[in-house]
N, C-alpha and C positions, 0 to 999 in steps of 0.2 A: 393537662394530660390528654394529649390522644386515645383516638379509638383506638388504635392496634397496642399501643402500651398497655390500656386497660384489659384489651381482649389476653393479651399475652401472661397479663397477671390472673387472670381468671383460670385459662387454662392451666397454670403450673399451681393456684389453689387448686383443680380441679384432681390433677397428679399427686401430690403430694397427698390430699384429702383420699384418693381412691388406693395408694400403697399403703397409705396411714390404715386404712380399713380391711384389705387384702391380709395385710402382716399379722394382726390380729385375727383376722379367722383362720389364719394357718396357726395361730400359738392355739387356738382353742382346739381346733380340730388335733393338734397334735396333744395337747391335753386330753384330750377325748382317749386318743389312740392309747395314752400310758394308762388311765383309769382301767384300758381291758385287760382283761387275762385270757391268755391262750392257752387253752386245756386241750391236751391229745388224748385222745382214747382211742379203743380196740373199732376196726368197721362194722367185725362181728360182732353183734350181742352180747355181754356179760349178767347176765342177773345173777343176784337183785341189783348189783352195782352200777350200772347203764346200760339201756335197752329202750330200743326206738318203741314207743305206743303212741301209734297213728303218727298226727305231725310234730309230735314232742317228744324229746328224750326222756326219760325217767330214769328212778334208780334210787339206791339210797347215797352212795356217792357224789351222787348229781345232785341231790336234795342236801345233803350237807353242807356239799360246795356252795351252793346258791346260798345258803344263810350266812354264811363266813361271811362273800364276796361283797354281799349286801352289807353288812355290818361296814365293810370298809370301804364300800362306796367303789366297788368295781363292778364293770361289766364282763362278763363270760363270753369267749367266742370258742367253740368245739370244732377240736379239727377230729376226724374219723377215718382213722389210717391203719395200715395192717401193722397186726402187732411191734414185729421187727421196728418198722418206722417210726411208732412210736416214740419211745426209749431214744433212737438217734434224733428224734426231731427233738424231743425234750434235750437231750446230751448236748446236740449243738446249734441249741436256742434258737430252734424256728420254733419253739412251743416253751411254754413255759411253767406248766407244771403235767406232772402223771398224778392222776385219780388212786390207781390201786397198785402199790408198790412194797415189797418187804424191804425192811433194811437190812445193809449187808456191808461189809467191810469196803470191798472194792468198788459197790455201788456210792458211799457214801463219800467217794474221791471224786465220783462224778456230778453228783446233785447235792442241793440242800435238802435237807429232811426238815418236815417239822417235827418239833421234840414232843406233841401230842399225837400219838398214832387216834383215830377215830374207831377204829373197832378191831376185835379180837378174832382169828382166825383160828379154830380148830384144824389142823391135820390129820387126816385120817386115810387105814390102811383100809382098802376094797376087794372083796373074794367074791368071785361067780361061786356062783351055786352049781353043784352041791359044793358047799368049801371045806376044805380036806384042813385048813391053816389053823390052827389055834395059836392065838397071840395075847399074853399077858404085861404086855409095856415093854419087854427088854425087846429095843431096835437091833443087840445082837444077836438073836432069836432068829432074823430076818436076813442072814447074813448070806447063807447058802440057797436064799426064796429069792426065784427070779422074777423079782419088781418091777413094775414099770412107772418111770417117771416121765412128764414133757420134757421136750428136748428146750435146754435152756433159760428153765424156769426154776427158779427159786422158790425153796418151801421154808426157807429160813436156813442161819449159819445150822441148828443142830441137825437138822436133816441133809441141808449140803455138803456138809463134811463126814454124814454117816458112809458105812461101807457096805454095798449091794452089789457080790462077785459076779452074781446073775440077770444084773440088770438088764432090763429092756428100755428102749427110748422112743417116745412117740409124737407127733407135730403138735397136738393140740389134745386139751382135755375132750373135748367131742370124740375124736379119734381115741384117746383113751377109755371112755365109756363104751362106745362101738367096740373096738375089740374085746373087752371084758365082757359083754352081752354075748358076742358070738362064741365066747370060750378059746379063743387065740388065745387070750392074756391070762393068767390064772389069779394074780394082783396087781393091784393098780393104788398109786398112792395120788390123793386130790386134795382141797380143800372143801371138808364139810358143807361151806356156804355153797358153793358152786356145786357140788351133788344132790343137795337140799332142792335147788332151783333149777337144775337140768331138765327139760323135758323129756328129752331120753330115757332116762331114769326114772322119771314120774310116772313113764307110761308101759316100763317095764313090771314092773310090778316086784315082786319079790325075788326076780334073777341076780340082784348083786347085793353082797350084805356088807354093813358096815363095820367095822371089827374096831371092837373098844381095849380098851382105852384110848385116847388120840394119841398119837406119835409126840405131836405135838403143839403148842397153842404159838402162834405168831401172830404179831400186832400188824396191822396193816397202817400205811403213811402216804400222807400227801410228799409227793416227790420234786422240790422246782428246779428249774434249770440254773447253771452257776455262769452259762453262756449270754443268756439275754438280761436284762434290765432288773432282774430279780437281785435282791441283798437280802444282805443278813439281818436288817435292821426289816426288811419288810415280813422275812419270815418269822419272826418273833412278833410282829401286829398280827399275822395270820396265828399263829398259836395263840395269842392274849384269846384273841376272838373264839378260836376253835373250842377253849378251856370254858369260856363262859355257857356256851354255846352245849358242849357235853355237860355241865352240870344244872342244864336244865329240864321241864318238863316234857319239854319239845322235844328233845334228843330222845329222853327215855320213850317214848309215844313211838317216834322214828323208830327204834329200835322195836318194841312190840308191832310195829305194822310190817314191818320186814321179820319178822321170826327170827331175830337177829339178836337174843338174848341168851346169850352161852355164859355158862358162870367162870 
């Protein structure tokens, strides 16, 4: 054999050996890439749910999520987009799961649900002070009270499909606490959890009161996309995990650090 034969076999071992190797770190790195999950949330703040402290997200959302994820051997990558974009980026699988979502008929055409909601949401109606409203549970009490809800936001089917002739609609719950402070708003219907944890409110003091009993209790759900790489066989691994995961120590602990124990 000549040199240039042998050189000529060297080089196409050296090819053959260098694609051999390329090929494989593309299958790993794209295994890399399936093990993440892409979770959308709000840009803005939500507490307790997710909320930037210093260079870490926080939340109990977030803290949930991370123990599922880990159980099943995924990584988390958070996109933080305004709300709207959310929902579309989850809907058309740039993202692949929503954190804080109620279930609902028409929603449930577009995403999977897991069939374990992770916590319970009280509904509740809100009066500035002095408040004039007495309310004893019937939503048709409320019928001729000019309410205000966020524009586009779901409090669940039975509040979605109540009837409020005088409704008012507003962009965001911030915006809805602000105008019920300044006395614009005379009520305001929110979620407990998110009045509980507003600053706004924390630092109002006793200008908006919470009128019992709750409208109503809605489960909150992790929401994935039916667009990207997500199945139904993987939401049901996330549920196994999510169930173990709620009937533990841990979760109850979670939930007393968040004040997040509603009967």
């Amino acid at each position: 054999m000549d040199s240039n034969t042998a050189q000529q076999r060297i080089r196409r071992w050296i090819l053959w050996h260098s694609a051999f190797l390329l090929a494989g770190l593309l299958l790993m790195l794209c295994q890399l890439q399936a093990q993440a999950l892409r979770v959308a949330i709000s840009a803005e703040d939500y507490p307790p749910f997710y909320y930037q402290h210093g260079d870490t997200l926080s939340g109990f959302s977030v803290e949930v999520l991370q123990v599922v994820a880990a159980e099943l051997g995924l990584t988390l990558q958070w996109q933080r987009l305004p709300w709207s974009r959310v929902v579309q980026h989850v809907a058309s699988g740039k993202a692949d799961v929503i954190t804080v979502f109620y279930k609902t008929e028409p929603r449930q055409a577009q995403f999977y649900y897991s069939s374990e909601s992770y916590l319970r949401d009280p509904i509740v109606l809100l009066c500035a002070e002095p408040c004039q409203l007495r309310f004893d549970g019937d939503l048709a009490s409320l019928a001729q009270q000019p309410v205000a809800v966020v524009r586009d936001f779901s409090y669940g089917p039975l509040l979605d499909q109540a009837v409020f002739s005088k409704i008012a609609v507003v962009e965001s719950d911030p915006m809805l606490f602000k105008l019920l402070l300044k006395r614009r708003l005379p009520q305001g219907i929110a979620s407990l959890i998110n009045v509980q944890h507003a600053a706004e409110l924390q630092q109002a003091g006793d200008k908006i009161r919470v009128l019992q009993p709750p409208l109503d209790y809605v489960d909150i759900y992790f929401a994935f996309s039916k667009q990207s790489s997500i199945t139904p066989q993987f939401v049901s691994q996330f549920d196994q995990a999510l169930l173990r995961y709620k009937s533990s120590a841990a979760y109850n602990a979670l939930l007393q650090r968040y004040q997040l124990a509603y009967p």
